[in-house]
N, C-alpha and C positions, 0 to 999 in steps of 0.2 A: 296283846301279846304279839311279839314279833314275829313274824312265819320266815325260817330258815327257805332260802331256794334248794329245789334239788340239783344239787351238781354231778350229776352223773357225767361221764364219758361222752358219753351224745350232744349233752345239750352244752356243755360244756367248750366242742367242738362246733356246735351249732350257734352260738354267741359267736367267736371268732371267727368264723365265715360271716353272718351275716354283716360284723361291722368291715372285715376287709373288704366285701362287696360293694359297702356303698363308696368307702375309698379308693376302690382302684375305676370306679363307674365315673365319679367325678374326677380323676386324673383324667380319664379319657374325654371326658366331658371340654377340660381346658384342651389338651389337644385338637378337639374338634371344634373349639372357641378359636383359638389361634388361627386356625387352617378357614375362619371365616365358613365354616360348617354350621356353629351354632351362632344366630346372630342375637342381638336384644344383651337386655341384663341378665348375669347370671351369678348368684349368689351361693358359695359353697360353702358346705356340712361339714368339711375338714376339720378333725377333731371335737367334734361334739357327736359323734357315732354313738356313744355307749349310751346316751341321753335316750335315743329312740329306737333302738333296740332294746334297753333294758324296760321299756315302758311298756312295747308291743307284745313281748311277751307276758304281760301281764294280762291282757286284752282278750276277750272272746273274740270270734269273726263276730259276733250279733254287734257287738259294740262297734259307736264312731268316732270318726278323728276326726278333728280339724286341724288343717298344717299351718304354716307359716309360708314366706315365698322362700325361704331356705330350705326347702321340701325334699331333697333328693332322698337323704338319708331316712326321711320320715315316712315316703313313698315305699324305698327299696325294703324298709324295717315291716312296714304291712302287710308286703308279699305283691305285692302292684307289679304285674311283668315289665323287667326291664325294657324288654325289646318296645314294648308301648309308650315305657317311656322315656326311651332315647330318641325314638321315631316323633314325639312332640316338643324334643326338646330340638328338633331338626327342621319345626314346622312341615312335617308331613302330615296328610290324610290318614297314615295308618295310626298317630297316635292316640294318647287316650279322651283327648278332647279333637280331633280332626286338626291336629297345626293350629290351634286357635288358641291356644291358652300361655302356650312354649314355660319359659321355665319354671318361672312363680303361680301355675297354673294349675295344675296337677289335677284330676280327679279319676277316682273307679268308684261308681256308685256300687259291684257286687261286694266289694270289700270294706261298704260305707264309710271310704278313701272321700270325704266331703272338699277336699281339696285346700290349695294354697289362696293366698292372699296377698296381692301389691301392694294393702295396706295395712302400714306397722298397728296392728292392736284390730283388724278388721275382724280377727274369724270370731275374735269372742264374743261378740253379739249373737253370729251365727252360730257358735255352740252351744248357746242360750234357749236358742229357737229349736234345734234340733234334739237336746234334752227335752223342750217342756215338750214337745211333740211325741216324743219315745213316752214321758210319762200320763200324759191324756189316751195314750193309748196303748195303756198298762204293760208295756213292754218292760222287764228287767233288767236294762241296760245301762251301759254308761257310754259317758261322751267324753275322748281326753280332748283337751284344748291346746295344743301348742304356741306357745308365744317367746318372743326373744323380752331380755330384760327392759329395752326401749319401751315396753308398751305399755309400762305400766306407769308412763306417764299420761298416757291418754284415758280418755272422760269413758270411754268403752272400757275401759279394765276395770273402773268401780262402779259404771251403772251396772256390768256385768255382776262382777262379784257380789253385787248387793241384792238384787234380782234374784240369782241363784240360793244366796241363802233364803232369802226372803218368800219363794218361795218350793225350796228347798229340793235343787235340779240334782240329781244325780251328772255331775262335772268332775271331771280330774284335771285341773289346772296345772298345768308344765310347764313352768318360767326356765327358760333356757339362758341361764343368766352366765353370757361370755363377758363380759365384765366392761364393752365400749360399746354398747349398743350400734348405732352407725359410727362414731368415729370418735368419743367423748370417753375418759376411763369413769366408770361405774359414782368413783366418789367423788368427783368432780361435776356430778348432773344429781345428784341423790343426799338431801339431809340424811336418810337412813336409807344406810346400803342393804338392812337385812328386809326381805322383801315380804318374810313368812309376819315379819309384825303389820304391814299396811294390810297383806291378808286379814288378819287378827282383827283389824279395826273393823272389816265386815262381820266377825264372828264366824268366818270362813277357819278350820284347823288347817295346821300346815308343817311343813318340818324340811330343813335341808338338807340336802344328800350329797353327795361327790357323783358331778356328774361325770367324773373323768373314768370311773368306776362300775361298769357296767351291771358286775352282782350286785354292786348296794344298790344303784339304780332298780333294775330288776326286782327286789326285795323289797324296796321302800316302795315301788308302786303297785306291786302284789298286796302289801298292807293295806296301802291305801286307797287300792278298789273295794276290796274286801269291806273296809268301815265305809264306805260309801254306799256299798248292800247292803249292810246290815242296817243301816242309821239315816239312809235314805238323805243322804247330804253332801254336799261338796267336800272336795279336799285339792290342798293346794301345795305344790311339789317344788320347789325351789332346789333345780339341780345345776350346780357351780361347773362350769364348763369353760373351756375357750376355742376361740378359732384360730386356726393355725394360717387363715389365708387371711387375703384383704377380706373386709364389708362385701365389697362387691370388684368385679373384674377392671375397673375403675377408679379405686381406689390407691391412695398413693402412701396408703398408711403411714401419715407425718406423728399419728398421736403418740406409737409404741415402736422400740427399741426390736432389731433385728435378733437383738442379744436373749431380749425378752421372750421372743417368737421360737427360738430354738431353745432356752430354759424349758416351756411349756413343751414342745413338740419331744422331750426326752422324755416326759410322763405322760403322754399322750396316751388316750386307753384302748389301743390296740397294743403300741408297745408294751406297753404299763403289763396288760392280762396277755398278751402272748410272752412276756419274759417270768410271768409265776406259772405260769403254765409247764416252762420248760423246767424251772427251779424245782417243779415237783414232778417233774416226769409223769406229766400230764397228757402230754402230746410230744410226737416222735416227729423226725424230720423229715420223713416221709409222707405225715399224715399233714404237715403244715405246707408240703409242696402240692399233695393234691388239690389242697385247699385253694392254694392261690392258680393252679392249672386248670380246674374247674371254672373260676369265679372270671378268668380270662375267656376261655370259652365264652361263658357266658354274656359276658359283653362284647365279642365280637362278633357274635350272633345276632347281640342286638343292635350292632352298628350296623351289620348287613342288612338287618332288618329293615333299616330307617332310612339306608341308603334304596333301598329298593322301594321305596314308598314314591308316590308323585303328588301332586301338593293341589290343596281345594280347587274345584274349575271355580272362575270367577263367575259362574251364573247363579253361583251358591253362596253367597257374599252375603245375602238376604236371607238363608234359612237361621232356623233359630231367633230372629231378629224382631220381634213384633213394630210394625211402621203404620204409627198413628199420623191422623193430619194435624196439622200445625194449623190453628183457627188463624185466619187470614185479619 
């Protein structure tokens, strides 16, 4: 049976804060790219917001995540403090890994934020390990998985997938399927675009959702923690999203039409839920300016933050690091 979300007023308004947060974090994010602020790769969330916002509200704190290296939006959706992690996306000391991880890196063990991944299809082995460990030691949790469509080419998506049923990992699998993996359109790398049938072939269930749609997002993966309690089994989320920027800051996007990227960006699901929002007088234009006066605050808090940070001593280069001898 399908469980309706509640839309009250609050949360209602609390969806459209959290996706404008991670979008106006990552505008600031290129600005401080450009100004040679943030150096390294840096791969942005731009329009795939309602993906991990509607997923985290589904989530207990008990429960864990594993991201992707497109993290921002996944980090900012768990409640990860900004300022932590604008300050590692700066390579500072104060962030949430000490400057050591920067943007595809992410981690807050209180909020079992198990972090990003430089490699495509990597966390899902490690959300593997981090289920069977929650269930050897009878904890009632779940574990989402995030992954982009790309990965379900690799040999870790179906030893994964087959493992988990196989031995039946309480997993929420979340294929964020923007449709060019790194740079390839979806049906041009894939005999079969629909991703819920390779699922299927594990005996993994699954169903897809509009990820551009944060309530059904939200709702569809409310369901599907729920039968994952109750039935002690994986479930596998296939939520249809795009990104509205390059791959990566590098990226010279020759595969997709500029025409294409502004089509998308007019259904984009901030526009998309803040224009039904006003349609039903939902929210007033007062309460959508504090929204965006706040969510500035907040990020220039945490730019101060990360500006006021000063970066590892190089005597500390070796902590963390175990240095075995190399037999001669």
């Amino acid at each position: 049976m399908t469980k309706k979300v509640h839309l009250d007023h609050v949360h209602l308004l609390h969806l459209l804060k959290a996706m404008i947060r991670i979008r106006h974090f990552e505008a600031k994010c290129v600005e401080l790219y450009q100004a040679q602020e943030i150096l390294g790769f840096l791969h942005l969330y731009d329009g795939e917001e309602a993906v991990s916002v509607g997923v985290m509200e589904a989530l207990t704190q008990d429960d864990a995540v594993i991201a992707t290296y497109r993290e921002h939006g996944q980090a900012l959706a768990r409640g990860v403090d900004p300022k932590c992690l604008m300050a590692e996306m700066m390579g500072k000391l104060n962030g949430c890994c000490r400057g050591r991880g920067g943007s595809m890196h992410f981690f807050d063990r209180a909020r079992r934020f198990y972090g990003g991944n430089a490699i495509v299809g990597g966390g899902l082995p490690l959300a593997l390990g981090v289920a069977l460990a929650d269930k050897m030691q009878r904890r009632s949790t779940v574990t989402a998985c995030f992954f982009g469509e790309g990965a379900v080419d690799e040999g870790e998506f179906h030893e994964t997938l087959n493992l988990a049923k196989l031995w039946r990992l309480p997993i929420l699998f979340v294929c964020e399927n923007n449709l060019y993996s790194m740079g390839m359109a979806v049906e041009r790398a894939e005999a079969d675009i629909d991703f819920v049938h390779k699922a299927s072939g594990y005996r993994v269930a699954g169903e897809k959702v509009d990820g551009m749609d944060v309530v059904a997002v939200e709702s569809a993966a409310r369901n599907a923690i729920d039968r994952i309690r109750s039935e002690n089994d994986p479930y596998f989320l296939e939520c249809r999203t795009y990104r509205f920027r390059a791959h990566s800051m590098f990226d010279a996007q020759l595969y997709r039409s500029k025409d294409e990227v502004e089509a998308w960006r007019k259904k984009g699901p901030i526009v998309r839920f803040q224009t039904w929002l006003e349609a039903n007088r939902l929210i007033k234009p007062e309460e959508l300016a504090a929204i965006e006066e706040e969510v500035d605050k907040e990020i220039a808090a945490a730019v101060a933050f990360a500006e006021a940070g000063g970066l590892e001593p190089v005597s500390e280069v070796e902590r963390f690091v175990t240095m075995e001898a190399v037999p001669s």
